[in-house]
C-alpha positions as CSV (number, residue, x, y, z in Angstrom):
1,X,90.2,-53.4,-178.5
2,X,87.6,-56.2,-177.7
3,X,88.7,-55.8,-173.9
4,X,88.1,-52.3,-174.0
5,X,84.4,-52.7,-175.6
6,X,84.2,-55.2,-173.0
7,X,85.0,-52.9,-170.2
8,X,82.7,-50.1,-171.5
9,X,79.9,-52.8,-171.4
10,X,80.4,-54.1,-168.2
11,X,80.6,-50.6,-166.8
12,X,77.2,-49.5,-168.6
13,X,75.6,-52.2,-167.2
14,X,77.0,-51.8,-163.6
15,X,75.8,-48.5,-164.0
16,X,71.9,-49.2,-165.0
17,X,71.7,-52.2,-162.6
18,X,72.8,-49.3,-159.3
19,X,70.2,-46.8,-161.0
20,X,67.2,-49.7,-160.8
21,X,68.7,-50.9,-156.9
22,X,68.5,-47.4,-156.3
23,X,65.0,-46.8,-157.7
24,X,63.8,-50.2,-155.6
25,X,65.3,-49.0,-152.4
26,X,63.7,-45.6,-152.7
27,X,60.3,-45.1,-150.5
28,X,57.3,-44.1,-151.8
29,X,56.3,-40.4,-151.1
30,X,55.7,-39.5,-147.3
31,X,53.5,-36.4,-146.5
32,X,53.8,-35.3,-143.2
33,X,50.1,-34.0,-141.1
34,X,51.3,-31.0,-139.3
35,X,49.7,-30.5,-135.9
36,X,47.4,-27.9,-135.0
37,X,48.4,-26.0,-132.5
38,X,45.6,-25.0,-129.6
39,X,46.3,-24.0,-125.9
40,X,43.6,-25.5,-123.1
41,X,43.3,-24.8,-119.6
42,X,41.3,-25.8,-116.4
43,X,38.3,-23.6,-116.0
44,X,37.1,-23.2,-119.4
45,X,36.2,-25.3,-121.8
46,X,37.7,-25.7,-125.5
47,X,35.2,-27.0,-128.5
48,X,36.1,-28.6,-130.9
49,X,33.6,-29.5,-133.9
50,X,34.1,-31.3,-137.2
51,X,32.2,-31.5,-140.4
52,X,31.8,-35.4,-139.7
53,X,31.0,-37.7,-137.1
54,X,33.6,-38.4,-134.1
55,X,34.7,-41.9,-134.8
56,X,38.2,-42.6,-132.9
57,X,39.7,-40.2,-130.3
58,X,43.4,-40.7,-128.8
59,X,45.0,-38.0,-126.5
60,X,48.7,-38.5,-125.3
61,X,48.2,-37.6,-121.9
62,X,45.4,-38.3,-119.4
63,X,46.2,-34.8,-118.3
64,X,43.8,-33.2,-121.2
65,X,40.7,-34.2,-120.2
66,X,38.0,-35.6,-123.4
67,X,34.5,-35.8,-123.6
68,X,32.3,-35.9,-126.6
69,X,29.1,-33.6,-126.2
70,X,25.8,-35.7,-125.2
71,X,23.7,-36.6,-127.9
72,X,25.9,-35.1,-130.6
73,X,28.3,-37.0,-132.7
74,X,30.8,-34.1,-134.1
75,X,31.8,-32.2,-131.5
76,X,34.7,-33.2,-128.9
77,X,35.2,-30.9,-125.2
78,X,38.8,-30.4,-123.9
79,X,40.0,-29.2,-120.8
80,X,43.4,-29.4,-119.0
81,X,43.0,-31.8,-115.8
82,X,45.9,-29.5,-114.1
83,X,47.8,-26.0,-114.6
84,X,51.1,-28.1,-114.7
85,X,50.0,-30.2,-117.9
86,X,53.1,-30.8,-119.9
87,X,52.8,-30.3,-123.6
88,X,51.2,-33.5,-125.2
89,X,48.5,-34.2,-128.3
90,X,45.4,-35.2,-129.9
91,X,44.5,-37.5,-132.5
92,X,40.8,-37.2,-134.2
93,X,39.6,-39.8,-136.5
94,X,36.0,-38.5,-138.3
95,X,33.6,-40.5,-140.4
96,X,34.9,-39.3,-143.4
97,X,38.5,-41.1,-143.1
98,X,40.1,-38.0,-141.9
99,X,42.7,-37.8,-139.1
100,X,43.0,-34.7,-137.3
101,X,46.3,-34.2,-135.4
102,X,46.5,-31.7,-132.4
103,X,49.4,-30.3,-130.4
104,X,48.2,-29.5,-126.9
105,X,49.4,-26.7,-124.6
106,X,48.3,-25.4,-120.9
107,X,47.2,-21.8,-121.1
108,X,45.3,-20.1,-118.0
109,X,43.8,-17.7,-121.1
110,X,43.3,-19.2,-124.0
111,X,42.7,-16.8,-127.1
112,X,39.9,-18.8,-128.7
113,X,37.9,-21.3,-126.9
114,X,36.2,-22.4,-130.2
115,X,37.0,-24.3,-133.3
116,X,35.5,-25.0,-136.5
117,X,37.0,-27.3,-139.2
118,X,35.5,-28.0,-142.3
119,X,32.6,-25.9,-144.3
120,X,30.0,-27.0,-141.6
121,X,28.7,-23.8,-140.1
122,X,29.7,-23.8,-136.2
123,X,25.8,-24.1,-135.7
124,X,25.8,-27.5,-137.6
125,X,25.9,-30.2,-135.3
126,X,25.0,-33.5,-136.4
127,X,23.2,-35.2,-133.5
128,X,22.9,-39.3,-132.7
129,X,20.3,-41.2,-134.0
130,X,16.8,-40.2,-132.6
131,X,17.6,-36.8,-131.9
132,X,17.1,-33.6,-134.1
133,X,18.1,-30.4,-134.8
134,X,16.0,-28.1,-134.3
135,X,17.3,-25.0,-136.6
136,X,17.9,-27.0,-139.2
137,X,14.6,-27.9,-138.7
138,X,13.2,-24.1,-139.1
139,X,15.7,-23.4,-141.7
140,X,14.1,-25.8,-144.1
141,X,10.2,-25.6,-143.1
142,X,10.8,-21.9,-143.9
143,X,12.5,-22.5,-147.4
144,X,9.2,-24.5,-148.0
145,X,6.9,-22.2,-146.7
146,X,8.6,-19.4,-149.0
147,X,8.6,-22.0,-152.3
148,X,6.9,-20.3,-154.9
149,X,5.8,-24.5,-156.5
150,X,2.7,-25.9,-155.4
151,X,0.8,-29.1,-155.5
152,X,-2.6,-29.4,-156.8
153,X,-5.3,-31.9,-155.8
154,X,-5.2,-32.8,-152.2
155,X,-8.0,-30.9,-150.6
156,X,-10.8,-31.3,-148.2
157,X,-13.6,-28.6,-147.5
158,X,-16.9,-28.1,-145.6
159,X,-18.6,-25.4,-144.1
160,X,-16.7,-22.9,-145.3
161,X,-13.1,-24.1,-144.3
162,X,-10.6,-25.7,-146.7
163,X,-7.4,-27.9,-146.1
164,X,-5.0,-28.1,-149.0
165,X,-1.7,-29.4,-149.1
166,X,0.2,-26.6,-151.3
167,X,3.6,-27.8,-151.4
168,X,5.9,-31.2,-150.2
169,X,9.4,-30.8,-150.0
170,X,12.1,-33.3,-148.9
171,X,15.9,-32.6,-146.8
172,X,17.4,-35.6,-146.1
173,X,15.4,-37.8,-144.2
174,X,12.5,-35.6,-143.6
175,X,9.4,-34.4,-145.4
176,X,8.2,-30.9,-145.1
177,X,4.6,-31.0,-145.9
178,X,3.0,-27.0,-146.5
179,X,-0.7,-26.8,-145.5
180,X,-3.1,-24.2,-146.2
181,X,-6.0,-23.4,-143.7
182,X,-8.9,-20.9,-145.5
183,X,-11.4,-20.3,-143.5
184,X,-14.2,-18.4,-145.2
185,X,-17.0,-18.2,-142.7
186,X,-17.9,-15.5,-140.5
187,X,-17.1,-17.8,-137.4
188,X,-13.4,-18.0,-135.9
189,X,-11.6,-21.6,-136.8
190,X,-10.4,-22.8,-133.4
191,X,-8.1,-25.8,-134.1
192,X,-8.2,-28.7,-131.6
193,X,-5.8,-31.4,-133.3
194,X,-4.0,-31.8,-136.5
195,X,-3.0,-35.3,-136.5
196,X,-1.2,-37.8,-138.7
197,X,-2.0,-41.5,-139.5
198,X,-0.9,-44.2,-141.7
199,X,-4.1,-46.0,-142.6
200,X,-5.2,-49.1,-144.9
201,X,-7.3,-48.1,-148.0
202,X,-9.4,-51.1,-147.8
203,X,-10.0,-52.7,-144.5
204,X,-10.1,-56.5,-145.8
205,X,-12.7,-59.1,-144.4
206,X,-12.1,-60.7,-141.3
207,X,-8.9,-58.7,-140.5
208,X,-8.0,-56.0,-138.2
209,X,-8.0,-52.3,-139.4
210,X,-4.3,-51.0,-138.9
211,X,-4.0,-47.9,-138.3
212,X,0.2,-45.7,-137.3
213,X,0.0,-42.5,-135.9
214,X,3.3,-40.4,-137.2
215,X,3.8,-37.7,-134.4
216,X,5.2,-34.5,-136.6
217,X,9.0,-33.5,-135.8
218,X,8.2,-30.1,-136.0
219,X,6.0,-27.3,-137.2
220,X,6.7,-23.9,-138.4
221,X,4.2,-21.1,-138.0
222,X,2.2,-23.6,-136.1
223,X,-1.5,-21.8,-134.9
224,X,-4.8,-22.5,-132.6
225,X,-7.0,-20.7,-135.0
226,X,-7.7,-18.9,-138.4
227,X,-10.0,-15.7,-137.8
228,X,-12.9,-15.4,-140.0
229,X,-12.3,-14.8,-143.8
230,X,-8.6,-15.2,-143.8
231,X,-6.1,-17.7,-144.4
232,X,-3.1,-19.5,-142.4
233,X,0.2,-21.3,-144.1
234,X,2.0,-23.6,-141.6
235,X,4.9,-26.2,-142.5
236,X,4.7,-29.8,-140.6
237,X,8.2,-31.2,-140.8
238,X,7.8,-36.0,-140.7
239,X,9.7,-38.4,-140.7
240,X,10.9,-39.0,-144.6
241,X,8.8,-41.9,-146.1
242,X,6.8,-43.7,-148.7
243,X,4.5,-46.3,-148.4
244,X,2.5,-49.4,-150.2
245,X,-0.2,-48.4,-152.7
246,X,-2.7,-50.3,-150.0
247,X,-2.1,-47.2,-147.6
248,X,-2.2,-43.6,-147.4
249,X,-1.0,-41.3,-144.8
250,X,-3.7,-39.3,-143.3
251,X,-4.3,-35.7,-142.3
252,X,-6.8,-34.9,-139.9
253,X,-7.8,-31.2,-138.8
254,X,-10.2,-31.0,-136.2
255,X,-11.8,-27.9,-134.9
256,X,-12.3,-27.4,-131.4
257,X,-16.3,-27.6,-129.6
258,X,-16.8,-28.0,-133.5
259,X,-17.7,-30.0,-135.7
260,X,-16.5,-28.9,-139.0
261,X,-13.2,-31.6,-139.1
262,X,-11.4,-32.2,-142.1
263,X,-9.3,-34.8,-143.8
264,X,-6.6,-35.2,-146.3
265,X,-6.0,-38.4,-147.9
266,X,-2.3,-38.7,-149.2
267,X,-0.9,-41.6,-151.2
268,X,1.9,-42.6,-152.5
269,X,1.9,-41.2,-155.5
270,X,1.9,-37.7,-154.3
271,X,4.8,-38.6,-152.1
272,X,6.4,-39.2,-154.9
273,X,6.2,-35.7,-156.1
274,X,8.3,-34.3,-153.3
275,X,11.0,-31.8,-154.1
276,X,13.9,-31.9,-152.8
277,X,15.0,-28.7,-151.2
């Protein structure tokens, strides 16, 4: 009888101590990256453009010719470097941690030349350091100029022309600042410069007056003159910033074989009243 219990013991245990070698043994779970399938060929060439920036690219074979655009960080060229390119593929590594997998064929006439991964629009590049987009650019100053908020208080006038600041409006790292140009005088407004400066409020004794010009990225609905009694809106896309309460960022508006200039003084604390779009 006590062998028997013994026996069903030792069996029990034998059993629970194959179940836990079998449970260490056993891998952790694999998923497997299926590769995306896209034909290239010789004459043409295939785009391929990601949501994030390009940061590692491997191709199997130095028969697929790579390239990433000029200036742009998310979008990589392809091309095959001969018709008789043997089936091979790609590897992508993007910004975000993401690995893209590709399976490469030679096709003389490819059915899409084109492809976009990721919510990005196709016309959402995002370009190296120093350089800008352009639409994104007018997509945003045109959102401002359209805002129906407005910012009071920072206004110059004189001889029947004002300059107001009506809006400021942040994207990312630039400002959109919405000016309004009234001129009510009988006499056209001919605009010779609107210029931006970073400026001292005080010039101190004994030291030198400093004085940054900021050169605007871009303008929407930018003008050379406001006709008599009317008005003109533009948008002046900068550089995102704030600065010390000892500065202000200036806004000068100078008429042309005129004399009837203008200037906005903008500090800090109306930076700080941007909204972000």
């Amino acid at each position: 009888m006590m062998k028997a219990n013994y026996r069903k013991t030792f069996t029990g245990m034998a059993l629970v101590l194959s179940s836990l070698l079998g449970l260490a043994n056993t891998p952790g779970t694999i998923h497997t990256i299926e590769a995306f399938p896209i034909a290239i060929t010789t004459n043409k060439t295939t785009n391929l453009i990601f949501p994030y920036e390009i940061r590692s690219v491997d191709r199997g074979s130095r028969e697929v010719l790579v390239q990433k655009v000029k200036g742009v960080e998310n979008i990589l060229q392809l091309k095959a470097a001969t018709e008789l390119m043997k089936e091979t593929n790609l590897t992508v590594i993007t910004a975000d941690g993401k690995l893209y997998s590709f399976l490469l064929n030679y096709n003389a006439n490819p059915i899409s030349l084109n492809y976009s991964f990721g919510k990005q629009e196709i016309s959402e590049v995002a370009f190296s350091p120093g350089s800008t987009n352009k639409g994104l650019l007018k997509k945003y100053a045109k959102i401002a100029s359209g805002k129906k908020k407005k910012l009071k208080g920072v206004k110059d006038k004189g001889h029947g022309i004002k300059l107001r600041l009506s809006g400021l409006y942040v994207k990312d790292n630039v400002m959109y600042y919405r000016f309004r140009i009234e001129n009510n005088s009988d006499i056209r407004y001919d605009i010779d410069q609107l210029r931006f400066f970073v400026r001292d409020r005080k010039k101190a004794k004994r030291t030198t007056y400093q004085e940054e010009e900021i050169e605007p990225i871009y303008i929407y609905k930018d003008t050379d003159k406001v006709e008599r009694q009317s008005e003109q809106t533009l948008v002046v896309a900068l550089p995102k910033q704030t600065m010390p309460n000892q500065k202000y960022l200036a806004v000068q508006l100078m008429e042309e074989n005129g004399g009837r200039d203008l200037e906005l003084k903008i500090k800090n604390r109306n930076l700080m009243r941007a909204t972000v779009l």
